[in-house]
C-alpha positions as CSV (number, residue, x, y, z in Angstrom):
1,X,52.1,-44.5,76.3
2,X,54.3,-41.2,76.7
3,X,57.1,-44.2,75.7
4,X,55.7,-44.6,72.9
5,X,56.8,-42.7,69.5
6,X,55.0,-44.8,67.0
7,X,51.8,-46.5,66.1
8,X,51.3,-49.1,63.2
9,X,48.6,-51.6,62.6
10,X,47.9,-55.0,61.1
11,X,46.3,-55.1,57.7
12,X,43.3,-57.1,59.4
13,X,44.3,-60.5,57.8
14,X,42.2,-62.1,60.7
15,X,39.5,-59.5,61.0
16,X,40.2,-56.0,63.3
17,X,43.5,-54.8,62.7
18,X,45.8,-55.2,65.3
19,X,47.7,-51.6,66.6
20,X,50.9,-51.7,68.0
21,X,53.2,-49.4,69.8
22,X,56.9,-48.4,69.1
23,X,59.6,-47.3,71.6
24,X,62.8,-44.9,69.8
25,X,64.4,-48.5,71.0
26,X,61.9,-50.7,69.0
27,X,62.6,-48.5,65.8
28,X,66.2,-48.7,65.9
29,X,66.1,-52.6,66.4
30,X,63.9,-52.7,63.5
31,X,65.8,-50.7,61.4
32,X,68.5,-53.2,62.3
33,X,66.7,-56.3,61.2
34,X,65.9,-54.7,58.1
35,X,69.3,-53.6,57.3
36,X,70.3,-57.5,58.0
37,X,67.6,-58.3,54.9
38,X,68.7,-56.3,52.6
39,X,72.3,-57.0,53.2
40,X,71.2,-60.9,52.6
41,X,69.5,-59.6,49.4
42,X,72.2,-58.0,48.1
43,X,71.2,-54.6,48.5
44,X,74.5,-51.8,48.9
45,X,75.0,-48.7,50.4
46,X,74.9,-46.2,47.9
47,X,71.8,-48.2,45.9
48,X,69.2,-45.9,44.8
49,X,65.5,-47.7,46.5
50,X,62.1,-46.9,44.7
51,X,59.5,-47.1,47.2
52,X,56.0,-49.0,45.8
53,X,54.4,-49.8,49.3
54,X,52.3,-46.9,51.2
55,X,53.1,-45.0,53.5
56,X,49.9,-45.6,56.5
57,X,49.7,-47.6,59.1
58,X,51.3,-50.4,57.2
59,X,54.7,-51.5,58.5
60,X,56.3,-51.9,55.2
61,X,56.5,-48.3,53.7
62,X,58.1,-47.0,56.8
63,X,59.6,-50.2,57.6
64,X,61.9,-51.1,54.3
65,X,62.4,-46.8,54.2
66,X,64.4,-46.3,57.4
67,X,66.3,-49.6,57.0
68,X,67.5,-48.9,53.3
69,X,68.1,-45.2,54.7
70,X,69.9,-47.2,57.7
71,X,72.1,-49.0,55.3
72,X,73.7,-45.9,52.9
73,X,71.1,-46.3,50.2
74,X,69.5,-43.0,48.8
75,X,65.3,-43.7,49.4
76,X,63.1,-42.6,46.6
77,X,59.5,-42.5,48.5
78,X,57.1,-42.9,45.5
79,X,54.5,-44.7,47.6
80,X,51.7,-46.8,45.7
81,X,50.1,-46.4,42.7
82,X,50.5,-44.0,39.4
83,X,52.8,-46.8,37.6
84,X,53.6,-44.8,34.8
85,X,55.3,-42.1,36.9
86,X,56.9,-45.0,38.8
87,X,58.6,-45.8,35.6
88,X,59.6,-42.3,35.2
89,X,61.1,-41.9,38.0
90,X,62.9,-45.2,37.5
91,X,64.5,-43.6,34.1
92,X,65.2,-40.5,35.3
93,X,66.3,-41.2,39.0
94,X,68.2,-44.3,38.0
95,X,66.8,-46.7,40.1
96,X,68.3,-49.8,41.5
97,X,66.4,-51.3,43.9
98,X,62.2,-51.7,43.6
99,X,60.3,-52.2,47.0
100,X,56.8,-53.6,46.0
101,X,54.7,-56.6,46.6
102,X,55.1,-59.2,43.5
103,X,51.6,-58.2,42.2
104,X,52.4,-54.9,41.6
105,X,55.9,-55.1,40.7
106,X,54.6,-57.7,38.2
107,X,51.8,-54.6,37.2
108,X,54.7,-52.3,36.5
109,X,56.7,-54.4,33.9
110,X,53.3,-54.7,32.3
111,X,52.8,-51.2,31.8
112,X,55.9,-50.7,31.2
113,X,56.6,-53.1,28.3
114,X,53.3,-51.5,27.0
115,X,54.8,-48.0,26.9
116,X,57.7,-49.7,25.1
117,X,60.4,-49.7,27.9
118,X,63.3,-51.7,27.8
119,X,63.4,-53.6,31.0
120,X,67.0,-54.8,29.8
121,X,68.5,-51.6,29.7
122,X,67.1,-50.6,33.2
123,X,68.9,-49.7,35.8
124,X,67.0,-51.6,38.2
125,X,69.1,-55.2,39.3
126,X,67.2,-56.3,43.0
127,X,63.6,-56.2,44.2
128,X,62.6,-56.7,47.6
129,X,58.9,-58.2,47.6
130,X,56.7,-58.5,50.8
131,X,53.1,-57.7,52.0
132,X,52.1,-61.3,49.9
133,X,53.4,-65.0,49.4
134,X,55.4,-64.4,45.5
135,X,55.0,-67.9,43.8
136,X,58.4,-69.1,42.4
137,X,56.7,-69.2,39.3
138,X,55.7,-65.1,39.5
139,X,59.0,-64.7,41.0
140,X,60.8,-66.5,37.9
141,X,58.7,-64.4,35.6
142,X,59.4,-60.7,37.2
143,X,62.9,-61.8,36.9
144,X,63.0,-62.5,33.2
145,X,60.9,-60.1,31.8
146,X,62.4,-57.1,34.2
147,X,66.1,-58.6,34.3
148,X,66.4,-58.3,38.0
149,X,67.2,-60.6,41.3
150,X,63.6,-60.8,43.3
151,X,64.1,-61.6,47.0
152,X,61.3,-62.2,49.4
153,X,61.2,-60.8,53.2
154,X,58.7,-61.8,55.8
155,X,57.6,-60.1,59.0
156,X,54.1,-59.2,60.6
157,X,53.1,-56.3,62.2
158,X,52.1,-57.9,65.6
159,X,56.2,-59.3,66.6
160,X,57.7,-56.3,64.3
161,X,56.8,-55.4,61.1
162,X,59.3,-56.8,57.9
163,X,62.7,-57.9,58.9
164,X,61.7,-61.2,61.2
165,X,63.5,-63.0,58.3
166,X,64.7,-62.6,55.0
167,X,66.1,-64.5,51.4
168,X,69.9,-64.9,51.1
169,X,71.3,-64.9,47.6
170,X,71.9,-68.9,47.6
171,X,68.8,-70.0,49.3
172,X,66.3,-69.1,47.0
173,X,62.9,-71.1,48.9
174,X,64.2,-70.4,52.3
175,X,64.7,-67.6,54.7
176,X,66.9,-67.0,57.3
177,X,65.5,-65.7,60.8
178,X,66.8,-63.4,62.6
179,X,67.3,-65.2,65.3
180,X,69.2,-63.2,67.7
181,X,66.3,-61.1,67.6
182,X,63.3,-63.7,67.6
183,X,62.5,-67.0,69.3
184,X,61.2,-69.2,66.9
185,X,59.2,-72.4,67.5
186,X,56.7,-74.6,65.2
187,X,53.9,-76.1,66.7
188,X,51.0,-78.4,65.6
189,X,48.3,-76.0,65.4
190,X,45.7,-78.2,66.3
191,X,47.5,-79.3,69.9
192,X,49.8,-76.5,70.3
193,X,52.5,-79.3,70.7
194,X,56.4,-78.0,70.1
195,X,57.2,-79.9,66.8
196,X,60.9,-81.7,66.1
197,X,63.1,-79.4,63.3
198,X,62.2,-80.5,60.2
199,X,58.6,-81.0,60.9
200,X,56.0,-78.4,59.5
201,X,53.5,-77.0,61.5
202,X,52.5,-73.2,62.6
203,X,55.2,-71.2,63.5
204,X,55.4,-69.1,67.0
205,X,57.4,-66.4,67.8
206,X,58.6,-64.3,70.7
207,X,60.5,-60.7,70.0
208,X,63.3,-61.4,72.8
209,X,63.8,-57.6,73.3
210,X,60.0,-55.8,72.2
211,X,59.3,-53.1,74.7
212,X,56.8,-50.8,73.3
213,X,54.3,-54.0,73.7
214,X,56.1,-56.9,74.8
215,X,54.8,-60.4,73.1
216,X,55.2,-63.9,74.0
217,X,54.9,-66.9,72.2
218,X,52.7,-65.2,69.4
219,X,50.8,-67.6,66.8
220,X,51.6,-66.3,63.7
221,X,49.0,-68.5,61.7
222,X,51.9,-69.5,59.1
223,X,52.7,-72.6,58.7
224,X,56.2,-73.4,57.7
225,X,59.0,-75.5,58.3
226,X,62.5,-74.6,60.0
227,X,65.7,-76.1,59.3
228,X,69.2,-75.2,61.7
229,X,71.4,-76.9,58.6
230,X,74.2,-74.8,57.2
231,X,73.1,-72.7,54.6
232,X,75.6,-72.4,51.5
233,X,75.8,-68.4,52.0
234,X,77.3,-68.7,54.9
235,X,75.1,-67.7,57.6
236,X,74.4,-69.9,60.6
237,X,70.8,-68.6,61.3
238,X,68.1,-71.0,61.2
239,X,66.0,-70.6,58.4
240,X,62.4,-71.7,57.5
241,X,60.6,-72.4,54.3
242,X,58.5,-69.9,52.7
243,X,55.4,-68.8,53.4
244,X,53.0,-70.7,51.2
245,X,49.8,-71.2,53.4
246,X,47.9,-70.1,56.5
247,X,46.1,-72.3,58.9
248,X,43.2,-69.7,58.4
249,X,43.4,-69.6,55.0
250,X,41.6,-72.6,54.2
251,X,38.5,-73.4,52.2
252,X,36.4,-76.2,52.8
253,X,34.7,-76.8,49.9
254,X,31.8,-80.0,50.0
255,X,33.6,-81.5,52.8
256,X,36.8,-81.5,51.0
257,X,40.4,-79.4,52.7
258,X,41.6,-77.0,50.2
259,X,44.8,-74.5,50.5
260,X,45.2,-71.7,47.5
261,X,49.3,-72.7,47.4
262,X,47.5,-76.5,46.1
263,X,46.3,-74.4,43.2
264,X,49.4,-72.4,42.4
265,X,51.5,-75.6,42.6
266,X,49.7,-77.4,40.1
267,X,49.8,-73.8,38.2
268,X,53.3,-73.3,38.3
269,X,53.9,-76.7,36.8
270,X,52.0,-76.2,33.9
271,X,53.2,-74.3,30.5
272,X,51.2,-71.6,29.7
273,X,49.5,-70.7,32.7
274,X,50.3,-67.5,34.1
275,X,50.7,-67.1,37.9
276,X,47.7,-64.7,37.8
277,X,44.2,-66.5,38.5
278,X,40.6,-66.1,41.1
279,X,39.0,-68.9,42.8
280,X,35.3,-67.6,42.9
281,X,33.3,-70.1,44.9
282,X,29.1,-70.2,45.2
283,X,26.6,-72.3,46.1
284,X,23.6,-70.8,43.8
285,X,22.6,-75.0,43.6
286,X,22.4,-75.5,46.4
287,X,26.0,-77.4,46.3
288,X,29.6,-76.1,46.7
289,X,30.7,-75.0,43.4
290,X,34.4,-73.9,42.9
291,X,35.9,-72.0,39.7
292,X,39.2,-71.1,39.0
293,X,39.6,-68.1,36.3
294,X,43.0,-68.4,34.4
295,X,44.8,-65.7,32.7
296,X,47.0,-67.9,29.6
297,X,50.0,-66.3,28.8
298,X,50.0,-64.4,25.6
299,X,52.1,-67.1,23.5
300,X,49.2,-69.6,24.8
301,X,46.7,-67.9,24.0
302,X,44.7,-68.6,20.8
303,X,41.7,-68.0,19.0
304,X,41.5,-72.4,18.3
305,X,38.5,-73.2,20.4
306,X,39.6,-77.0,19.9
307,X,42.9,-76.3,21.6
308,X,41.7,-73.9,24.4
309,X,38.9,-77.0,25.1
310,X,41.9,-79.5,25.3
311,X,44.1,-76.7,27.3
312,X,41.3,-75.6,29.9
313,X,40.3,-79.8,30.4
314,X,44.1,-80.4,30.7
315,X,43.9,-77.8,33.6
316,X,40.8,-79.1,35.6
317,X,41.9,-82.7,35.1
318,X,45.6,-81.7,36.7
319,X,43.3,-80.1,39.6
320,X,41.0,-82.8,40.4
321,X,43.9,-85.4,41.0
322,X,45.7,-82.9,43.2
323,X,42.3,-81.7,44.9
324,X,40.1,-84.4,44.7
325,X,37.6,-82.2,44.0
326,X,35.8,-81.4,40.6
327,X,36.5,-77.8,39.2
328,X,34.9,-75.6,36.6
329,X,38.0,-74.1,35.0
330,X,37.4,-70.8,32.6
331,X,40.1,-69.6,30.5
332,X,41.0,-65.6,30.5
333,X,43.1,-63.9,27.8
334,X,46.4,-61.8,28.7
335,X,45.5,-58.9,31.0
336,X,42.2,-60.0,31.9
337,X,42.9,-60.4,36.2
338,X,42.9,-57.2,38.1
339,X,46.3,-56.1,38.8
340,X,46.9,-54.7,42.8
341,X,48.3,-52.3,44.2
342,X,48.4,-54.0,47.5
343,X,47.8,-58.0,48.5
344,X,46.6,-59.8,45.3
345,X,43.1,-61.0,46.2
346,X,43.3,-64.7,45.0
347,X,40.0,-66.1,46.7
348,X,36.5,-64.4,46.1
349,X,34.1,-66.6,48.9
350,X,30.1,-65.7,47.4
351,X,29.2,-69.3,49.8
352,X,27.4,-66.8,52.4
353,X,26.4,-63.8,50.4
């Protein structure tokens, strides 16, 4: 322990959060991953980097700060909440790069196109997302409404923190691992079989140089699949598919194997549906019942009861053949889903309550 410089912790995804040790080596590898990212992402030195994630034990504050420090950039350490004065400081600082996760970078552009800021004129051009899976859909809609280029990083506290991989400017579903770093393997999470490249399954990783607490062949409880082809940027790093599910994130729900990323696919592909939405699921019958509450987007939203009916039945119809599974769907104006500061909470479970 007298090794030992720096303590973080998990954010208790899986139940007790997880603390891990840091060695002054640890930190500067880190830093080095993280410089990798934001180099992939298109970050500078000499960019100015607005700070939305805390500062606790949660690796990403600290994590993204002494990487974009790392790189040149100047750090503006904001930490969460009090949007408005985030967009303050955005005006007056003249910020160019937004750390955040998608929610609440989504959040600010809210407020701020309430208080009548022109995201055009902004000074802001990348934001680098973590702490949550971002839906290309949310993804495609931070980028036109705040007129920047939104790039996901992954990492978890347990191997490092952010910085096991990161999004390149060409491939916009994948991200590149960094490899000389990390040992990477997918396995079927059932078996624990090693699967071929290509395949998807849970991905497994060992931190080939960890020393503050070394870990081997870590289940990650991500599934994902990785691919050695070239990638168009450039890079020769392997990269995998974004996160989009968790083997412990799903619901059974009368017998039936359902995945949230089901739901925001058959979302995403449907105009006038935001990317903002709760599953809420019960059992007051006596019988599994699962309800999914919509937030429309404002030009969808009307006060024609005929074409909200036809709307919300288009909705649960688009769900059922996806699903195979009947659910209630309730329509939400603009505005109506609790906004986050931290991970969006998409799944409210009232089964054993």
């Amino acid at each position: 322990m007298d090794q030992i410089v720096r303590l973080h912790s998990s954010s208790g995804t899986t139940g007790k959060p997880i603390v891990v040790g840091y060695t002054k080596e640890d930190l500067e590898e880190w830093r080095y991953c993280i410089m990798c990212v934001l180099q992939m992402a298109g970050v500078v030195p000499g960019d100015r980097a607005q700070m939305a994630f805390g500062y606790g034990m949660f690796t990403g504050g600290f994590g993204l700060h002494y990487g974009l420090e790392g790189l040149g950039c100047m750090m503006i350490p904001a930490g969460s909440g009090n949007t408005e004065r985030h967009i303050m400081m955005m005006e007056d600082y003249g910020t160019t790069v937004l750390i955040a996760t998608p929610s609440y970078a989504m959040h600010i552009c809210e407020v701020g196109e309430k208080l009548g800021y022109n995201w055009e004129k902004s000074s802001l051009r990348v934001g680098l997302f973590g702490g949550e899976p971002c839906t290309p859909k949310l993804k495609a809609e931070i980028e036109s409404r705040m007129h920047i280029f939104c790039t996901d990083n992954y990492g978890l506290t347990e191997v490092m923190g952010p910085g096991v991989s990161g999004e390149c400017l060409t491939s916009r579903n994948q991200q590149h691992i960094m490899e000389d770093h990390f040992y990477w393997e997918v396995i079927d999470p059932k078996t624990g079989e090693v699967l071929p490249e290509g395949a998807t399954g849970e991905l497994v990783l060992t931190p080939l140089n960890k020393k503050g607490v070394p870990i081997l062949r870590y289940r990650t409880h991500d599934l994902t699949t990785v691919t050695t082809a070239p990638c168009g940027c450039g890079r020769t790093t392997a990269r995998m598919d974004k996160i989009r599910s968790r083997t412990d994130d799903m619901l059974i729900v009368r017998g039936t194997n359902v995945y949230p990323s089901q739901i925001e696919d058959v979302l995403s592909a449907i105009d006038g549906a935001s990317p903002h939405y709760r599953l809420v699921l019960d059992n007051e019958s006596g019988m599994d019942r699962m309800t999914l509450m919509l937030e429309l987007e404002s030009q969808s939203f009307t006060d024609s009861l005929p074409q909200m009916e036809d709307f919300r039945r288009s909705v649960a119809d688009k769900l059922k053949s996806v699903l195979q599974l009947g659910v209630v769907v309730k329509l939400l104006e603009p505005g109506s889903i609790e906004r986050f500061m931290g991970k969006a909470k998409h799944v409210e479970d009232n089964r054993s309550k």
